[in-house]
C-alpha positions in Angstrom: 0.0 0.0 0.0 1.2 3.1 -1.0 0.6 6.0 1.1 1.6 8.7 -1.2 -1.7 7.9 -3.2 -4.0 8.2 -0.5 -5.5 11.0 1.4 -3.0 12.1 4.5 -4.7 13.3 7.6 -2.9 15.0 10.1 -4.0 14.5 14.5 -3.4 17.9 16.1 -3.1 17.1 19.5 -3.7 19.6 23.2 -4.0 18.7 26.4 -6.4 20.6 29.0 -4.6 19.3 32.8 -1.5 18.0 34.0 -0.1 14.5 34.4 1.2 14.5 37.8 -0.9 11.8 40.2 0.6 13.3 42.7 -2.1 16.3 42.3 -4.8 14.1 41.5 -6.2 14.3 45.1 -6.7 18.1 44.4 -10.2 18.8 42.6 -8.9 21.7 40.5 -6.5 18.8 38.7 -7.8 15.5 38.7 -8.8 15.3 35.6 -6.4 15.5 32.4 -7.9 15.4 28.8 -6.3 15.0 25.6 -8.0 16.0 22.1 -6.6 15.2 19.5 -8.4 17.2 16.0 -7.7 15.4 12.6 -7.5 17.1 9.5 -6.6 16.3 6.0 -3.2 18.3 5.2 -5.0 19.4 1.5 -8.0 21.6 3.7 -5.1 22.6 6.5 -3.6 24.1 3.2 -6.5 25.1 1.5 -9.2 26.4 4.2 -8.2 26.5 7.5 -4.8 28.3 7.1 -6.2 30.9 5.2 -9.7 31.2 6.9 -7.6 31.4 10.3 -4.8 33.6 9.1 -7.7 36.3 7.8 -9.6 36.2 10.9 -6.7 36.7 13.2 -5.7 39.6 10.7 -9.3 41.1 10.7 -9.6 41.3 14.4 -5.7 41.5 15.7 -4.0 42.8 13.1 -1.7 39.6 12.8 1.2 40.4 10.8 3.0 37.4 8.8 6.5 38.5 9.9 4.7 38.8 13.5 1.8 36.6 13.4 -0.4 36.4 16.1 -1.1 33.2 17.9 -4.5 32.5 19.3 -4.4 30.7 22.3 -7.9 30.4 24.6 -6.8 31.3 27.7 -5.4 34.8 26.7 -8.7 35.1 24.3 -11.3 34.4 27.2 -9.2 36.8 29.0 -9.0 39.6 26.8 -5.0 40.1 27.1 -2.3 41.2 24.8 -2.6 41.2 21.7 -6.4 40.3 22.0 -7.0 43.8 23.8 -9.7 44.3 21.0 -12.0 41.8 22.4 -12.5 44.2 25.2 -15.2 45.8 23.4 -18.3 44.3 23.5 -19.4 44.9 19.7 -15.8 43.2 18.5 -16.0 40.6 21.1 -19.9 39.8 20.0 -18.7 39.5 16.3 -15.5 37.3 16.0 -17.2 35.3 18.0 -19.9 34.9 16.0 -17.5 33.7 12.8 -15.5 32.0 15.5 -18.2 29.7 15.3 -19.2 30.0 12.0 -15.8 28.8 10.6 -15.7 25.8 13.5 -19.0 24.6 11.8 -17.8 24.9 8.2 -14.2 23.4 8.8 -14.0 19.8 8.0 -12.3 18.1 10.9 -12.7 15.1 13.2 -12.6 15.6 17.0 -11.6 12.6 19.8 -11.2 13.9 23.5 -10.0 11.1 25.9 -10.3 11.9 29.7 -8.8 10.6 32.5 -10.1 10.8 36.2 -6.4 10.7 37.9 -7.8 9.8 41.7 -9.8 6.9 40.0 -6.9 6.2 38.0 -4.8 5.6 40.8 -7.1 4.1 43.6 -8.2 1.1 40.6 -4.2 0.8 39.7 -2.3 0.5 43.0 0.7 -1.2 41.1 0.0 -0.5 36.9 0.0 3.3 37.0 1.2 4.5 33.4 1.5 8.0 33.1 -1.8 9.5 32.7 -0.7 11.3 29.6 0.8 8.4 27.6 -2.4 6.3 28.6 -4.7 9.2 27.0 -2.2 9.7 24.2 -2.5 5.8 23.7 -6.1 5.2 23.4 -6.0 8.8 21.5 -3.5 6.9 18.6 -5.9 3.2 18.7 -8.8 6.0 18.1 -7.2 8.0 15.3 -5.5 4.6 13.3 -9.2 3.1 13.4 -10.8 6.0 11.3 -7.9 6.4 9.2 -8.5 2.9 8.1 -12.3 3.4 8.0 -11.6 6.0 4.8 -8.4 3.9 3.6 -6.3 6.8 4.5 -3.1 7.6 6.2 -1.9 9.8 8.4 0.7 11.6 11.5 0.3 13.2 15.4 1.4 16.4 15.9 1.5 17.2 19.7 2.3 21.0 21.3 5.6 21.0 23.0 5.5 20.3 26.7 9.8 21.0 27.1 12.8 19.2 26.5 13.0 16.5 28.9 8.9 15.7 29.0 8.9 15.5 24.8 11.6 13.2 24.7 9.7 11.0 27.4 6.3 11.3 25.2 8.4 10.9 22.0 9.4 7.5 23.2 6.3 6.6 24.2 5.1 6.9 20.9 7.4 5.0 19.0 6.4 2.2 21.6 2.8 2.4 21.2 3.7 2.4 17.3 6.1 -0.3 17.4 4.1 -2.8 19.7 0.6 -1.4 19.3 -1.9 -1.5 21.9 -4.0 -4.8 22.0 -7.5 -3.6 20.7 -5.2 -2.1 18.0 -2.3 -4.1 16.6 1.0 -2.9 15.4 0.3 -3.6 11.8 -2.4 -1.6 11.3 -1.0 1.2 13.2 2.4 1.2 10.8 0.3 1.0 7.9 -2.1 3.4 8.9 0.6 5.9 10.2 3.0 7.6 7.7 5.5 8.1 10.9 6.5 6.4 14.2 7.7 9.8 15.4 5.8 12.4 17.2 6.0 15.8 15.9 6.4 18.1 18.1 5.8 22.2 18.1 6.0 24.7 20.6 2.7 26.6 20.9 4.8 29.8 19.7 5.0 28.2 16.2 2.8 29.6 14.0 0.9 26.0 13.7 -2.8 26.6 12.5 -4.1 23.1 13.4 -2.7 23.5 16.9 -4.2 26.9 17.3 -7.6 24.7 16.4 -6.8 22.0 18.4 -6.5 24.7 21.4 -10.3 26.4 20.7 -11.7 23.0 21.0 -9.7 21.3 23.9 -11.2 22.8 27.0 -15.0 22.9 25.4 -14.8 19.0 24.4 -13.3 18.3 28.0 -16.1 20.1 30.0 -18.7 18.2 27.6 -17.4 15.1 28.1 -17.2 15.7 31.5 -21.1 17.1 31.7 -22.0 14.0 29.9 -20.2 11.5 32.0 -21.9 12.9 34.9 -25.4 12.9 33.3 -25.4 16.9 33.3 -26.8 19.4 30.3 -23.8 21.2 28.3 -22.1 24.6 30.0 -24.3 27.5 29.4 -21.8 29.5 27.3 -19.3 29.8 24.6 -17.8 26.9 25.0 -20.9 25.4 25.7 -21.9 26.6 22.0 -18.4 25.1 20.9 -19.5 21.8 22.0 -22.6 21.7 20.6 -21.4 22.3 17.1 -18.9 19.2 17.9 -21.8 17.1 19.4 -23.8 17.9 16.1 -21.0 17.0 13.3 -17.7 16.9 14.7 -17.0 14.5 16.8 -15.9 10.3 15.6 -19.1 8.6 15.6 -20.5 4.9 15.6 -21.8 3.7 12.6 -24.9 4.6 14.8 -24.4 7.6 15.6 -22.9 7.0 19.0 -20.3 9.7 20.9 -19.5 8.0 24.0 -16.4 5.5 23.3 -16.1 7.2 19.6 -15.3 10.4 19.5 -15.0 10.6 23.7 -13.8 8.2 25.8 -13.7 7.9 29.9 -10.4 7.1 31.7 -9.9 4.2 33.6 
């Protein structure tokens, strides 16, 4: 099988948490999530890079020798260089085709969530890093649909520093190398163009990680809120998730999120 003649997909990963089980006890950060947002490298090209680079240029005056980088936190906060969101009017309309462009992108969404205290009470002797586990079952996810559409594809992760993306970079290669059970090695090396993890600090001007970061916190609170029987978060994100519950997310054959497109750690 050649993978140069079929459709390459890309898996734009960002993490909403921490790893450390040592914090797990604390309710602010037992839970880490992963969510990983596939795209096909022709759209990144052809529609998200320049539908992104415009809006950030409309609103922020991005500059391609200084281009800004949206990243949620500083957005929902209204700090440099998103100062412009401070006024109600401007706020009210990018994100209105914040939205717009999240419902017309084509993209595939899986968020995998671990509950760290659970984690570690059901594991007392098997405790794999929270992190790698969620990256795992994030890979079996991804290397499933790929071979659902007979296509191919790579992980790109943000950057997490030296020492922690050489860890995760090994990981990978192990989960590639050996597979995971449900998934085996074979398919994963066929379905994967790489056994390494790319990896890119958030300062890189990387469109599908920019993406990846609008989605990540929205997808964890819904899969939290559904886990726990509970009605989406009444706001923005709120509205992120239900565009993602309506088209976005990896889906049964039936139609069914839970397991698919979101899955529940341990």
């Amino acid at each position: 099988m050649s993978g140069q003649q079929l459709e390459k997909h890309r898996l734009y990963v960002d993490e909403v948490g921490n790893s450390d089980l040592g914090a797990s006890e604390n309710p602010n950060h037992r839970y880490l999530s992963l969510t990983g947002v596939a795209i096909s490298l022709s759209h990144v090209r052809d529609v998200l890079h320049p539908s992104l680079e415009s809006l950030k240029q409309r609103f922020f005056h991005s500059h391609p020798d200084e281009p800004v980088i949206l990243h949620r936190k500083e957005l929902v906060n209204k700090r440099h260089p998103f100062e412009a969101l401070r006024d109600p009017r401007v706020e009210t309309a990018f994100n209105s085709e914040l939205l717009q462009l999240l419902r017309e992108l084509e993209y595939m969404v899986i968020t995998v969530v671990i509950d760290k205290l659970e984690h570690k009470r059901k594991y007392t002797v098997w405790q794999i890093d929270p992190y790698h586990y969620c990256l795992r079952v994030l890979v079996e996810r991804f290397v499933r649909w790929l071979d659902e559409r007979n296509a191919v594809g790579d992980v790109m992760a943000e950057s997490r520093g030296g020492k922690e993306d050489r860890r995760l970079k090994d990981s990978f290669v192990r989960v590639v190398r050996e597979g995971t059970g449900p998934v085996p090695a074979e398919l994963i090396s066929q379905r994967l163009t790489s056994c390494q993890l790319k990896v890119e600090s958030k300062r890189s001007n990387i469109v599908g990680l920019q993406l990846a970061d609008m989605i990540a916190h929205p997808s964890q609170r819904a899969t939290m809120a559904r886990h726990f029987k509970e009605e989406l978060p009444q706001n923005f994100g709120g509205r992120i998730a239900e565009i993602l519950e309506d088209r976005k997310y990896r889906c049964s054959p039936g139609g069914k999120i839970e397991g698919w497109g979101r899955k529940w750690l341990p």
